[in-house]
N, C-alpha and C positions, 0 to 999 in steps of 0.2 A: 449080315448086320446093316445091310444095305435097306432104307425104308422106302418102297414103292407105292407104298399105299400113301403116303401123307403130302398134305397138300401143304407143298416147300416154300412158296411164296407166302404164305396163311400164317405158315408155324415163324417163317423168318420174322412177318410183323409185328405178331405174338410175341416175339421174344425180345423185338427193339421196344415194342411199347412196357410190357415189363421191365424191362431192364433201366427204362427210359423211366419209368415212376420209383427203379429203388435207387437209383440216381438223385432225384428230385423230392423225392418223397419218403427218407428212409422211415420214416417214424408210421407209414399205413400198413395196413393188413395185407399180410399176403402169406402164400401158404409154408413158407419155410421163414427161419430165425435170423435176424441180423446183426449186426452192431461188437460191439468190444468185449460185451458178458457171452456173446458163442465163439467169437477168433480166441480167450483164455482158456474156454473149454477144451475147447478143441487142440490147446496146445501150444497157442502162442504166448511167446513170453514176454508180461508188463513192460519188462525194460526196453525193448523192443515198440511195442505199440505207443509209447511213451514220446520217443522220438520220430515218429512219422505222422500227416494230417490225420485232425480226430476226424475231418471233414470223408478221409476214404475210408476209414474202421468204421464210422456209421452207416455205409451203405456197401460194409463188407458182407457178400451175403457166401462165402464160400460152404463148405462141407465137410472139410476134414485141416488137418494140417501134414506139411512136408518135410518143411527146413530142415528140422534133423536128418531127413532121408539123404536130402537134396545133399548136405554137407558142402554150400556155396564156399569159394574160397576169393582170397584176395583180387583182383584182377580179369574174375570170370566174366564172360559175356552170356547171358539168362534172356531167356523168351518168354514172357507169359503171355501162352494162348488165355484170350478172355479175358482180359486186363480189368474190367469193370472200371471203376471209380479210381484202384492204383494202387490196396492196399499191398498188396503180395511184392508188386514192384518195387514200392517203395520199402517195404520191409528185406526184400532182394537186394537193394539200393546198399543198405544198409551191410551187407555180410559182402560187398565184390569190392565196396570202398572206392575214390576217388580214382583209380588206374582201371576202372570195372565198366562193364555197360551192361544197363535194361532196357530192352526193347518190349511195348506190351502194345499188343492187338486184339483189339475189338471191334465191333460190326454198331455200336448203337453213338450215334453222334453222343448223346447226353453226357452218357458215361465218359466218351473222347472228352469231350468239353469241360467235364469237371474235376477229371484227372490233368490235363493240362495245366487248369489254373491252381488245383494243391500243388502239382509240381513246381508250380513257376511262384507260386507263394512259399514253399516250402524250402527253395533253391533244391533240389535234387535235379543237376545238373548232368548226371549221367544217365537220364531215364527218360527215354521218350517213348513215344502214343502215336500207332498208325493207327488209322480205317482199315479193317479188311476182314475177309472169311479165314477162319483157324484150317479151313479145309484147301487153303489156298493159299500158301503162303506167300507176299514181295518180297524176299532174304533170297540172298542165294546161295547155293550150297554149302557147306560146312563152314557158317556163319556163327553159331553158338556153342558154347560147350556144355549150357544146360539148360533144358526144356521146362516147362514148370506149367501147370492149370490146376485149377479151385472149383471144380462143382461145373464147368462149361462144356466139356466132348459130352456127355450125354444128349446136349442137345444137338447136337451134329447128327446130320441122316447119313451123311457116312463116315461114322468113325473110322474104316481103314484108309480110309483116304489121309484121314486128320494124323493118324499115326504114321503113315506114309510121306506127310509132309515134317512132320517133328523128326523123325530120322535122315530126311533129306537136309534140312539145314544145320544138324546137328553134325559137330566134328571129329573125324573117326575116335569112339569109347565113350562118347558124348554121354550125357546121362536125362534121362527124365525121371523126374517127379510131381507126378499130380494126385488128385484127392478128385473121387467123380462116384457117381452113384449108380449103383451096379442092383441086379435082383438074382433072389436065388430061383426064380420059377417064371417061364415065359409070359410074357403080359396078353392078354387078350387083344386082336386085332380092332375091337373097340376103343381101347385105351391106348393102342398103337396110334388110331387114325383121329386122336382126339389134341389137337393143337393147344387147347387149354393146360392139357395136365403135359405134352411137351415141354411145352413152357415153364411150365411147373417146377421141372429136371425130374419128373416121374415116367410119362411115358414116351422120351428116348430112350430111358435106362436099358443096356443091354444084358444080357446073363452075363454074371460073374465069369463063368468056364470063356464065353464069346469073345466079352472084352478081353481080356488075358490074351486069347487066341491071334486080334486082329493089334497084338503091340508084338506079338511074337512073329507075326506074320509080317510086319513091317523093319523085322530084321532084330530087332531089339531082345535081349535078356532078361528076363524078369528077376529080379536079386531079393525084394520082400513085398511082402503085403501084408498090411495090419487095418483092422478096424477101428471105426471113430466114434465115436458117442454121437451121434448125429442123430435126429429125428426130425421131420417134418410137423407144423403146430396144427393146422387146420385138420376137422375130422374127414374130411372126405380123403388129404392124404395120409393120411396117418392109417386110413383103414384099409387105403392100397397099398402102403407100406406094408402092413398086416398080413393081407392075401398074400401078397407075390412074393413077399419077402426081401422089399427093397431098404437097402443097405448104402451107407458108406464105405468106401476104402481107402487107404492111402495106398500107391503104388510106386517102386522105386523099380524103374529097369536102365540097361547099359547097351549100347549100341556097339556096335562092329565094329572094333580094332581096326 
């Protein structure tokens, strides 16, 4: 699951300057859906999105939803690898309450930058925003008690690594919950070594069976997986959608006692 073909500096630009215009720009075209009519779709609840900035639910571009998985409780300390804009955090903010922390990491300034100032306009006082690689974490060991990502390990060239580190900071039964885009049939090494559609969260996507393999391989439990209504708009993805058969999933697994 390791990509040796793609060019990791190319695809990492790729992904700040995306990430950096649905920051900036949620309202432009781009090939997958954003804003507060996909986070209801997909599962989030009004009263919920109600009390956190509109300013991150506009340039929520996630893919599935978790919370229910997740079952956050009073006082927990939550990591959202790929924090974006902060809606996930803040909405995490929201279920660990006042004695709780969110710690979210991201790689694109913009996104840091404008998750900082909903936080700091917002008061959500128990939520902060580093710089860094989800494949690398600054936390140190059994620092969290629950993991959380939105549509961002796919684009990691190595997801065992990513899973390796989500279990390292995680504290012994820890729990992950993320939503990420999986396919039912291998992608061609064309669309492997294609930083555009990386970008995209098309071609990272690993096989379903793969991904599964490299959370089970990093120690972790897998406890549910269910499907998301998710679709990509633009025709070119939507028609790789088609081919390979890429999917959403939401995934809940449990780490080592």
């Amino acid at each position: 699951m390791t990509a040796t073909t793609i060019d990791r500096q190319e695809l990492e630009d790729k992904v700040k300057a995306m990430y950096k215009a649905v920051a900036e720009n949620p309202g432009g075209r781009f090939h997958f859906e954003m804003g507060r009519a996909l986070a209801e779709r997909l599962g989030y609840q009004p009263s919920a999105l109600d009390r956190i900035p509109s300013g991150a639910i506009e340039s929520f571009a996630g893919v599935g939803h978790f919370f229910d998985l997740a079952d956050l409780r009073e006082g927990e300390h939550v990591l959202d690898l790929g924090s974006g804009s902060g809606m996930d955090a803040f909405v995490a903010a929201l279920a660990v309450g006042e004695r709780g922390r969110v710690a979210g990491i991201d790689m694109t300034p913009a996104q840091l930058d404008k998750a900082e100032r909903l936080r700091d306009e917002g008061d959500f006082g128990a939520v902060e925003f580093t710089q860094g690689r989800i494949d690398e974490l600054p936390y140190t060991d059994g620092t969290f008690d629950v993991v959380i990502s939105n549509g961002v390990i796919n684009l990691s060239p190595d997801k065992p690594r990513v899973f390796a580190e989500a279990a390292r900071v995680l504290r012994p039964g820890g729990r992950l919950a993320v939503a990420d885009i999986v396919t039912e049939r291998p992608l061609t090494e064309k669309i492997v070594c294609n930083t555009d559609l990386w970008a995209s969260c098309i071609g990272g996507a690993a096989q379903e069976e793969a991904y599964q393999g490299a959370i089970t391989a990093a120690g972790f439990s897998v406890v549910e997986i269910r499907a998301n209504d998710y679709h990509f708009i633009s025709t070119r993805a939507r028609n790789a959608s088609h081919t390979y058969g890429v999917k959403s999933l939401s995934i809940l697994a449990r780490g080592p006692a």
